[in-house]
Backbone as CSV, one residue per row, in Angstrom:
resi,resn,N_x,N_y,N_z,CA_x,CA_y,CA_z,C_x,C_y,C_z
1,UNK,21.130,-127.022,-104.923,20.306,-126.389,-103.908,19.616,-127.424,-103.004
2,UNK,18.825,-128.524,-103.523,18.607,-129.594,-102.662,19.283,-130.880,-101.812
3,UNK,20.291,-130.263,-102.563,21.822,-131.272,-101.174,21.977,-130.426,-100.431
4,UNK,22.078,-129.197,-101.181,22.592,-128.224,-99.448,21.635,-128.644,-98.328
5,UNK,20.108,-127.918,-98.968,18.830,-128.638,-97.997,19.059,-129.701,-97.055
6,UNK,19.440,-130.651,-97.855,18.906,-131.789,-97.408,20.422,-132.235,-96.283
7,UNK,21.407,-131.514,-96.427,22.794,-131.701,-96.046,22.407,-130.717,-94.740
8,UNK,21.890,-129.566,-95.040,21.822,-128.780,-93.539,20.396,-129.261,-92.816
9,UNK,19.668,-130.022,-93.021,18.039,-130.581,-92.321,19.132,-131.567,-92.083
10,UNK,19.897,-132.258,-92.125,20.868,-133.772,-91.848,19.759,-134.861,-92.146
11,UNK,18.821,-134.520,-93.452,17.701,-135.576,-93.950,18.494,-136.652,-95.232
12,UNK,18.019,-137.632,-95.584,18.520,-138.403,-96.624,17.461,-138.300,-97.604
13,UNK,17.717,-138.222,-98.989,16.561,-138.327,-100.338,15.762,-139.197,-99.804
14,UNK,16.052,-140.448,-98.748,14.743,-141.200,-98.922,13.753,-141.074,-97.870
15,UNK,14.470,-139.698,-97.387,13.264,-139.229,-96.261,12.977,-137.806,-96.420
16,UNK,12.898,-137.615,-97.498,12.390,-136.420,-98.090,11.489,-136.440,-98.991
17,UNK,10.730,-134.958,-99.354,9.422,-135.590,-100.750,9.795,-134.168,-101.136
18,UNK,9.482,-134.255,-102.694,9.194,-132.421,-103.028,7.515,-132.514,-103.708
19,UNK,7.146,-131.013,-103.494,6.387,-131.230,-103.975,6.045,-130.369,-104.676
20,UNK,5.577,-130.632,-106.015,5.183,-129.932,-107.414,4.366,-130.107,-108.199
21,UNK,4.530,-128.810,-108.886,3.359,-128.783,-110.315,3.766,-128.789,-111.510
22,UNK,5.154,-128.883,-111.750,5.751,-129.150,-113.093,7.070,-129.918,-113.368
23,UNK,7.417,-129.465,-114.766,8.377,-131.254,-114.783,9.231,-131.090,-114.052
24,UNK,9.967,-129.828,-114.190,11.722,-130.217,-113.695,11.549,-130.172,-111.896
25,UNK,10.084,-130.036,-111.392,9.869,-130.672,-109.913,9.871,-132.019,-109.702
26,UNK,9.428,-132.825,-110.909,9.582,-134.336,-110.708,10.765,-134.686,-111.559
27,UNK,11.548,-134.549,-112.052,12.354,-134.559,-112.888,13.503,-134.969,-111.882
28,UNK,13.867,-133.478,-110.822,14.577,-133.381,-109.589,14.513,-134.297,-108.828
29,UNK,13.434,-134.687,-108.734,12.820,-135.859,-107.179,13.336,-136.959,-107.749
30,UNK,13.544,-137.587,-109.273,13.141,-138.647,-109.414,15.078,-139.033,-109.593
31,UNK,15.308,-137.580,-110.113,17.033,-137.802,-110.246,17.736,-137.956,-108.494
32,UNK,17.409,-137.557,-108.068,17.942,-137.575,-106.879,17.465,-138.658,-105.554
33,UNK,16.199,-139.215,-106.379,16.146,-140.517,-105.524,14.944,-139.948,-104.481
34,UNK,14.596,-138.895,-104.793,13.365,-138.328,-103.363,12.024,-139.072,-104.109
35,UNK,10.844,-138.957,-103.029,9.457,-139.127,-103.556,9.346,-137.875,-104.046
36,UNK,8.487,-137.929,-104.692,7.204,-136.758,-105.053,5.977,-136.767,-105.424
37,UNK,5.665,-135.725,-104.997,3.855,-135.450,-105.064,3.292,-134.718,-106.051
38,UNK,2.748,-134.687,-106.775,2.401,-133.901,-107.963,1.202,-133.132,-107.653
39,UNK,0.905,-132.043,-107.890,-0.574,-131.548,-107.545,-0.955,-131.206,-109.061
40,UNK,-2.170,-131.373,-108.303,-3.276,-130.963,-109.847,-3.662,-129.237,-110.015
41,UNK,-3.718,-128.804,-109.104,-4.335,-127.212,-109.295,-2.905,-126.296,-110.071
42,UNK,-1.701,-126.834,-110.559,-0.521,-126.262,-110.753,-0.287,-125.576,-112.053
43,UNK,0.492,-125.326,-112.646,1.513,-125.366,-113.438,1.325,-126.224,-114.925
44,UNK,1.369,-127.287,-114.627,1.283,-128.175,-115.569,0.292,-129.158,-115.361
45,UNK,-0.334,-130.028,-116.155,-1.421,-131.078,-116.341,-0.817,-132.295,-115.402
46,UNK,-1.801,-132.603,-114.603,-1.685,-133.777,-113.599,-1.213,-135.143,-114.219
47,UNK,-1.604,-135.212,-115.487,-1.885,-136.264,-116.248,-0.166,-136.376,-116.477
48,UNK,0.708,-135.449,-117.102,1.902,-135.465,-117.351,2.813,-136.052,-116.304
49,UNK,2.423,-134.848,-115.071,3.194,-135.072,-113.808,3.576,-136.421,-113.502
50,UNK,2.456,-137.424,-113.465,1.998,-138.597,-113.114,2.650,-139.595,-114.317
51,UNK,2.881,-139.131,-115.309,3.333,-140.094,-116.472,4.806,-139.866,-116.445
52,UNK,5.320,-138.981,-115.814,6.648,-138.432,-115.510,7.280,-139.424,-114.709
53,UNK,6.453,-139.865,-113.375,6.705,-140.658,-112.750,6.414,-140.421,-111.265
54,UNK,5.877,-139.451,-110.791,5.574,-138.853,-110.001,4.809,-139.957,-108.762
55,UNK,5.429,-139.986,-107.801,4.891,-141.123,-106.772,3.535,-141.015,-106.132
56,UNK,2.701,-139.935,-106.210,1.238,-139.450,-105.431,1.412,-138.265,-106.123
57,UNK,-0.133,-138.053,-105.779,-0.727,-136.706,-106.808,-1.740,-136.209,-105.494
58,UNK,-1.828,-135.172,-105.296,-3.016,-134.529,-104.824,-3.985,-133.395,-105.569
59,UNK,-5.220,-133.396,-104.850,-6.064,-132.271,-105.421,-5.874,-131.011,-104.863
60,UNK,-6.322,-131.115,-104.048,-6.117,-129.991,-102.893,-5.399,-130.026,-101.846
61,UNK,-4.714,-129.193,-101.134,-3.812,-129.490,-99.742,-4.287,-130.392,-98.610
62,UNK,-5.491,-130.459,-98.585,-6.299,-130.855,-97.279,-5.943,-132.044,-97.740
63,UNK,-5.197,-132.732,-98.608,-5.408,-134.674,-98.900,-3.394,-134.591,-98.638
64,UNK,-2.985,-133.610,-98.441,-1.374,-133.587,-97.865,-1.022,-134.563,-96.840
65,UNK,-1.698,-134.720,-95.467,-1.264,-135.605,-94.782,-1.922,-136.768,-95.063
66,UNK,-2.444,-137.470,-95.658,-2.752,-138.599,-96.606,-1.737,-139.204,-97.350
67,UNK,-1.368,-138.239,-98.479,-0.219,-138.633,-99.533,1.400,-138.782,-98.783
68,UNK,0.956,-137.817,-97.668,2.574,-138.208,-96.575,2.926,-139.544,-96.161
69,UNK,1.483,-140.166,-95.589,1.445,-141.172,-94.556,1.284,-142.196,-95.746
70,UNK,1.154,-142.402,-96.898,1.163,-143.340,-97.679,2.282,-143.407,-98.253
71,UNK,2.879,-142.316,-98.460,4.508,-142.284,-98.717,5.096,-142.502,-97.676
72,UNK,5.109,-142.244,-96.590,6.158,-142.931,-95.425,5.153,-143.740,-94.166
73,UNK,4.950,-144.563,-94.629,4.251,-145.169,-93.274,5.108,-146.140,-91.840
C-alpha cells in the first residue's frame, strides 16, 4: 500500500515520513527506509515508539511543522 502511495505521489522513501502511534507504523517506516514520527497522545507508549527507532516524536500536532523541518531541512 505504501509503494503504490509513494509510486503514484512520484515521492521516494527518503522524502517521505509516516506518522504514528504504534509499532507496525514504525516498523513500516523503518523497513522501507522512510522517517517517522511517533506521537505521544496514541495507541501505544511514546517510550516504545522511540525505542523502536522512531526518528522524532511529538506531543501535540501544533509541534508538526517543527519535527518536519528538522527531518528535512
Amino acid at each position: 500500500m505504501i509503494e503504490k502511495i509513494l509510486e503514484v505521489s512520484q515521492y521516494t522513501p527518503q522524502e517521505a515520513v509516516i506518522i504514528g502511534d504504534g509499532q507496525p507504523d514504525i516498523e513500516v517506516a523503518l523497513r522501507m527506509g522512510i522517517k517517522s514520527i511517533a506521537v505521544s497522545y496514541g495507541y501505544e507508549p511514546i517510550e516504545k515508539l522511540m525505542a523502536l527507532g522512531a526518528h522524532h516524536r511529538i506531543d501535540q500536532i501544533s509541534e508538526l511543522p517543527t519535527a518536519l523541518k528538522t527531518l528535512f531541512p
